[in-house]
C-alpha positions in Angstrom: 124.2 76.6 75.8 122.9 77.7 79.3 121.4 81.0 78.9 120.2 83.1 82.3 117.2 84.2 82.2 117.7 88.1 84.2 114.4 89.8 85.6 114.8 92.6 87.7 111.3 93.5 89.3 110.2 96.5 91.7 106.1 96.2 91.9 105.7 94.0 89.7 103.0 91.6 90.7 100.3 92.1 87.8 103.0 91.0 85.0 105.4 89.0 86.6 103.5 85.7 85.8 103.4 86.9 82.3 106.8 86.9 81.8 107.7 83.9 83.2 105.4 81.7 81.2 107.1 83.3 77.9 110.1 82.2 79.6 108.5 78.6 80.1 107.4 78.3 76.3 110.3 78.9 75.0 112.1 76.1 72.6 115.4 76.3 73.6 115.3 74.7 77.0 118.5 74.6 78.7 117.8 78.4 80.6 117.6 79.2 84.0 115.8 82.4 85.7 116.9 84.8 88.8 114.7 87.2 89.4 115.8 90.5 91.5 113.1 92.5 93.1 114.0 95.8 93.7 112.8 96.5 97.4 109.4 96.2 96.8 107.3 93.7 98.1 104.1 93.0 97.0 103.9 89.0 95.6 106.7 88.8 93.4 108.6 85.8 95.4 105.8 83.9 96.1 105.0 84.2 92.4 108.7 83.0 91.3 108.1 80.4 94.2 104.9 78.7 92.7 106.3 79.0 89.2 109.9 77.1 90.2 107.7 74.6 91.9 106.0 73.6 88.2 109.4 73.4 86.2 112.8 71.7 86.1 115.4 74.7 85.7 116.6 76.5 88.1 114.8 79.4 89.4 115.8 81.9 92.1 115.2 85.0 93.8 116.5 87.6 96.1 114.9 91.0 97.0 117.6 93.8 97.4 115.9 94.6 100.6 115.3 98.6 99.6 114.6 100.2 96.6 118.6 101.1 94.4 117.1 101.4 91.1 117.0 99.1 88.2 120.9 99.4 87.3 121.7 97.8 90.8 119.3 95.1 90.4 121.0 93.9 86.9 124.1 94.2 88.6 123.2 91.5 91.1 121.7 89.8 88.5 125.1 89.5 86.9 127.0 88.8 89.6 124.9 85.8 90.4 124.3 84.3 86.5 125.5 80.8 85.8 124.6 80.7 82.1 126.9 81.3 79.3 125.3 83.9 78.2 122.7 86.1 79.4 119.0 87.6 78.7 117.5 90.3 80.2 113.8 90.8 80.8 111.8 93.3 82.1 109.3 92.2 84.4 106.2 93.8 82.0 107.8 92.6 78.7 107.8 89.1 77.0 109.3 86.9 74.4 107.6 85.0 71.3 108.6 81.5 72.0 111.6 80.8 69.9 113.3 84.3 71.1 116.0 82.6 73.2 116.8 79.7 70.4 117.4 82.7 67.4 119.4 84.5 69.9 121.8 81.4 70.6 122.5 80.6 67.4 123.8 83.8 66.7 126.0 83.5 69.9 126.9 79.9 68.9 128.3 81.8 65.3 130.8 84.0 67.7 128.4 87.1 68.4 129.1 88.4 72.2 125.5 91.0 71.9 122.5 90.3 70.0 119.9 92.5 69.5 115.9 91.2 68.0 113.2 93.0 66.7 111.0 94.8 69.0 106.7 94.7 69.2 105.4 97.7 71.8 102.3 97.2 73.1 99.7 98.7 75.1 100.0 97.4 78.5 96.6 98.1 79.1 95.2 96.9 76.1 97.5 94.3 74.5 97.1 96.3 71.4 100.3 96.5 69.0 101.3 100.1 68.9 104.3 99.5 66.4 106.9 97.1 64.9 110.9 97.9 65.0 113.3 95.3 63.7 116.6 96.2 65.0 118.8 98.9 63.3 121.0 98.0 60.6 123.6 100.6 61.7 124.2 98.7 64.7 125.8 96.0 63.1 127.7 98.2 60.6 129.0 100.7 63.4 127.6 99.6 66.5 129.8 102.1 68.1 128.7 104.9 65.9 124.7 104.1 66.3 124.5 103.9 69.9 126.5 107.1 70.4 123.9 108.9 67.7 120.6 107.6 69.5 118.9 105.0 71.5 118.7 102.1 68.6 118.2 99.5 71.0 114.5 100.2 72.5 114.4 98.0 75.2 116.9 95.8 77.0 114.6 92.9 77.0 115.8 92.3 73.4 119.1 91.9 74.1 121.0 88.6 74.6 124.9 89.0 76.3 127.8 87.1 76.4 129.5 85.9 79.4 132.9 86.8 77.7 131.1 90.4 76.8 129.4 91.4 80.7 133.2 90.1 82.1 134.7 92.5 80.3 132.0 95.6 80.1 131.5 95.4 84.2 128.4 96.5 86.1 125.6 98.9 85.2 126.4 102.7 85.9 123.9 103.1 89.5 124.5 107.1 88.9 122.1 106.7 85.6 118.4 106.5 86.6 117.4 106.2 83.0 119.2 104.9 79.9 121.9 102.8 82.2 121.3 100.3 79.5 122.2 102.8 76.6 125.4 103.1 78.4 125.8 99.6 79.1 125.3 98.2 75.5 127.7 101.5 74.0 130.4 100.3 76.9 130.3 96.4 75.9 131.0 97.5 72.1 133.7 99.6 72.7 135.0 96.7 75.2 135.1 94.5 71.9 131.6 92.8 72.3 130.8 91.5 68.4 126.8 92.8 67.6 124.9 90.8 65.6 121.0 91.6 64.9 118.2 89.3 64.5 115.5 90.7 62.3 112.9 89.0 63.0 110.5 90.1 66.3 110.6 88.3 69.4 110.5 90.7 71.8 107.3 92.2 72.9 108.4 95.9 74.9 105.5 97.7 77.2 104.9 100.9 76.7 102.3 102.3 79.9 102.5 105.9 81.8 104.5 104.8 84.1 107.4 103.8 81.7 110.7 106.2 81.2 108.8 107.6 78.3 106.3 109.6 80.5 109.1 111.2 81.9 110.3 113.8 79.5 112.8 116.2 82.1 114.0 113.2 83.5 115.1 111.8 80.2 116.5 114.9 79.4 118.6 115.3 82.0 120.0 111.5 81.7 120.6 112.2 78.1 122.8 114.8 79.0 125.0 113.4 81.4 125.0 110.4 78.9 126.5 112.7 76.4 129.1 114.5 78.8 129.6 111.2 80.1 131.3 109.9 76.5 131.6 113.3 75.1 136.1 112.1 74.9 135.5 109.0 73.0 137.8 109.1 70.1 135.5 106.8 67.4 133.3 109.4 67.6 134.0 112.7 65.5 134.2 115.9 67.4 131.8 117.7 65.2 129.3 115.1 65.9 130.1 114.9 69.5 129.8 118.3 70.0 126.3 118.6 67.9 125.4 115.9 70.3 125.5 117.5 73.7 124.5 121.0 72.0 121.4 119.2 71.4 120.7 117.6 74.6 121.3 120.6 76.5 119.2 122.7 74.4 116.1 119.9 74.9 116.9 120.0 78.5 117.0 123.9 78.6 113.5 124.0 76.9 112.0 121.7 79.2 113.3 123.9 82.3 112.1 127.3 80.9 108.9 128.1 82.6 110.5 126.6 86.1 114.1 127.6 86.1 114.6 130.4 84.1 118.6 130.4 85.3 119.1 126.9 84.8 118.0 126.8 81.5 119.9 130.3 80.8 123.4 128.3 81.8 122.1 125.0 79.6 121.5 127.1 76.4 125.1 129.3 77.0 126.7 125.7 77.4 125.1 124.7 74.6 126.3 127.9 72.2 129.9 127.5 73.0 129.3 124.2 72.0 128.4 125.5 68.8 129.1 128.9 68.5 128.0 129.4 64.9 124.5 127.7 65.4 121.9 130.3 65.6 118.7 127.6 67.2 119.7 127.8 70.5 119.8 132.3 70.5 116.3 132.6 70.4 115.2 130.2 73.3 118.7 131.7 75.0 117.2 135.6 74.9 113.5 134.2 76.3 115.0 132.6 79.0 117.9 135.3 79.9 114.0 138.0 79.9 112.5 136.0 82.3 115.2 135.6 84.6 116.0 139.5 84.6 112.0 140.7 84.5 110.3 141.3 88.2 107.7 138.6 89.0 105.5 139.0 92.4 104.4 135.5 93.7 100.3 135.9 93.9 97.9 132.9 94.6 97.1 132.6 91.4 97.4 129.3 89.4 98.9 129.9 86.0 98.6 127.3 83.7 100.7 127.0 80.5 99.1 124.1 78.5 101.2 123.2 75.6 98.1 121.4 73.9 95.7 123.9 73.9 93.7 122.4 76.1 92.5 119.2 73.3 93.0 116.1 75.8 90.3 116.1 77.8 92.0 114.8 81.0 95.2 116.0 81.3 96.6 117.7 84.4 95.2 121.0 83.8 91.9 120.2 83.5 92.2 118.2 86.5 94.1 120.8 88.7 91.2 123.0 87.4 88.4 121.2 88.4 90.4 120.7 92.3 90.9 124.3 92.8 87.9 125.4 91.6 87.4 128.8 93.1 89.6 128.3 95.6 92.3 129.9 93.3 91.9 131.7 89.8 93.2 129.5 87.0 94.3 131.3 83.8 95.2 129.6 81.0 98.6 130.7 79.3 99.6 130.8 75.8 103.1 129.5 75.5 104.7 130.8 72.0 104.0 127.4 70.2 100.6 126.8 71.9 98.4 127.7 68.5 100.0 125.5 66.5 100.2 122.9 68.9 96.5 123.5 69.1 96.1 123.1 65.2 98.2 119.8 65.5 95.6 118.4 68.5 92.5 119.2 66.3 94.2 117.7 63.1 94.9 114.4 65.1 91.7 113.9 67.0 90.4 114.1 63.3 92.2 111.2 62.3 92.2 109.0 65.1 89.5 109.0 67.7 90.4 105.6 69.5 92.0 106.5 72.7 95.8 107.3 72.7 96.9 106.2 76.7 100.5 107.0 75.6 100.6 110.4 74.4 104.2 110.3 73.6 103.8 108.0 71.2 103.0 111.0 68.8 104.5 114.6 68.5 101.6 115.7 69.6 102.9 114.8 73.5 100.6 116.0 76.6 103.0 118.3 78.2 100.6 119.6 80.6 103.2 121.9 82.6 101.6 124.1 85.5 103.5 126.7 87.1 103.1 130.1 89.3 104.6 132.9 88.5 107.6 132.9 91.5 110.6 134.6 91.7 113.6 132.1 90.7 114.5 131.1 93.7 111.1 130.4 95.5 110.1 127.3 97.5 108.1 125.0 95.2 106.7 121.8 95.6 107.2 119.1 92.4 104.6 117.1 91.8 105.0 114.4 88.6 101.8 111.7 87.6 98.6 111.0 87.9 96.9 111.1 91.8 98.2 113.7 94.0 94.7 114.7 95.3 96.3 114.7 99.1 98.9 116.7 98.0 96.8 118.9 96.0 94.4 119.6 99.0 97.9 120.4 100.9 99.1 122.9 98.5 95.3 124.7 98.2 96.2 126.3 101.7 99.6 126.1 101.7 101.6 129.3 101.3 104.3 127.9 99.3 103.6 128.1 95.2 103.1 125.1 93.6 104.6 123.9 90.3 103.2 121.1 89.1 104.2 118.9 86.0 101.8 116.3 84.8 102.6 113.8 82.0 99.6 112.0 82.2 98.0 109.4 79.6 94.5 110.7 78.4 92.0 110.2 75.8 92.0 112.5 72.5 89.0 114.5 72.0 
């Protein structure tokens, strides 16, 4: 059984090499590798050149010629497969060497999607964060457990039919994140027969710059993922409904301290959703007070740190230390800021290796740095790590500044 080998790749020239020597180890042999770059171009193709020039498969590449997002890139992928069946990898993951064999037996036994056991990492480090073999639910009610959460982790652990991607079709472009959620929920309800292999042989990434770091922009996607299927008839209503009540509630949070109105309409959404449910009315009546209070728009930094201040690099310190006396920084006390604070001790207590990914505990830096503006004020986003140019910008700009930092930093 031919089995393509799919890695789509936008700046991905430190771990591209990587990944294609997993390929190269593996024991099942009869593969072939295309590899999509995604606009970027920074040594990718003459990487996938030198490595095609030491093996006898087939190896390609093409380069999209502008940056359309990683759901465009497998769907040129898919278009130009050959294999009977296909694997994704990301350009940052990799596979133990006998991932592509286990996953074609299981094809060879009549299953269209299989699904491994998953190994983050640090990218950094190389250290194991965690160990997930695949859920059981999926291969129970596959339809069921994708609709409930994410199961599947990563889409590098996924092995597809040809039969199964003929009938699913492309990659929804209009999803930024969790297009492969979507995909692997479409291919089920398409027929696609899920079978899971428990053992793990997929090794998943996990660095600031992954979807995780992200946490508006995931809320968003999860949203539309839920409107999206919010009419699919294997799913009860209740649970639909509970669903996008949830989502939108998560999202509505998230927006508080910078869009008072939009998170007003995302928590009124989410009550007629479910109308008895009293969670969302409290965050609903903060969010309605600070739409409707007067606000004036001073120089003044505000800055709302949701730790209390216990990673000693996160964006607030750093906006702090740029401004200096430039502006007046205050720190806020958002309502669940003590015991967030309580949480930070308690953990730096336990654990006092560095944690780069922050979200990998509840104890998330949301560092979230805003200005008190009217609602409908210019602002300037900015989202990561370095935006010193920017920040020097904004220190004699007259337009306010929000700023929100998910950032990966050390525990005191």
């Amino acid at each position: 059984m031919k089995i393509s080998v799919l890695i789509p790749a936008y700046r991905a020239e430190a771990t591209l090499a990587h990944a294609l020597e997993c390929v190269r180890q593996q024991t099942h042999r009869d593969w072939e590798i295309v590899v999509v770059e995604d606009g970027s171009r920074d040594g990718a193709e003459e990487i996938t050149r030198n490595f095609a020039a030491h093996v006898w498969q087939s190896v390609r590449y093409e380069n999209l010629g502008r940056n359309m997002g990683v759901a465009a890139a497998r769907n040129r992928l898919l278009r130009v497969a050959d294999g009977e069946a296909c694997a994704f990898l990301d350009a940052d993951d990799g596979w133990t060497c006998e991932h592509l064999e286990r996953a074609a037996a299981h094809l060879s036994l009549g299953a269209d999607l299989v699904v491994t056991g998953v190994r983050t990492f640090d990218l950094a480090t190389g250290k194991t964060l965690a160990s997930h073999p695949p859920s059981a639910v999926l291969a129970v009610n596959p339809v069921a457990a994708l609709f409930a959460e994410s199961v599947i982790i990563t889409s590098s652990c996924v092995v597809l039919s040809r039969e199964a991607w003929s009938r699913t079709g492309e990659f929804d472009r209009t999803l930024r994140i969790g297009e492969d959620r979507d995909y692997w929920l479409r291919a089920v309800l398409a027929g696609a027969a899920v079978r899971i292999e428990p053992d793990v042989t997929c090794n998943y990434a996990k660095h600031a710059g992954s979807a995780m770091g992200r946490t508006l922009l995931v809320a968003e996607h999860a949203v539309r993922f839920y409107e999206k299927h919010f009419a699919l008839a294997e799913i009860p209503v209740v649970l639909r409904r509970h669903r996008l009540a949830s989502a939108l509630a998560v999202e509505a949070r998230l927006l508080r301290a910078t869009d008072a109105q939009g998170s007003a309409r995302r928590l009124i959404r989410a009550w007629q959703l479910r109308p008895f449910a009293i969670e969302p009315l409290p965050h609903l009546a903060f969010s309605l007070w600070r739409c409707l209070r007067p606000r004036s728009a001073p120089r003044t930094l505000f800055v709302a740190d949701r730790l209390g201040g216990q990673c000693a690099h996160s964006g607030i310190h750093q906006l702090a230390r740029f401004f200096g006396d430039r502006r007046v920084v205050h720190i806020l006390e958002t309502p669940d800021t003590r015991p967030r604070r309580w949480v930070g001790k308690l953990w730096s207590l336990l654990n006092r290796a560095p944690a780069r990914n922050q979200s990998l505990t509840y104890t998330e830096l949301e560092a979230r740095c805003t200005l008190a503006v009217r609602p409908f004020a210019n602002v300037h986003f900015l989202v990561g790590e370095n935006h010193s140019a920017l920040l020097a910008a904004a220190a004699t700009a007259p337009t306010p500044v929000i700023a929100t930092l998910h950032m990966p930093a050390s525990v005191l």
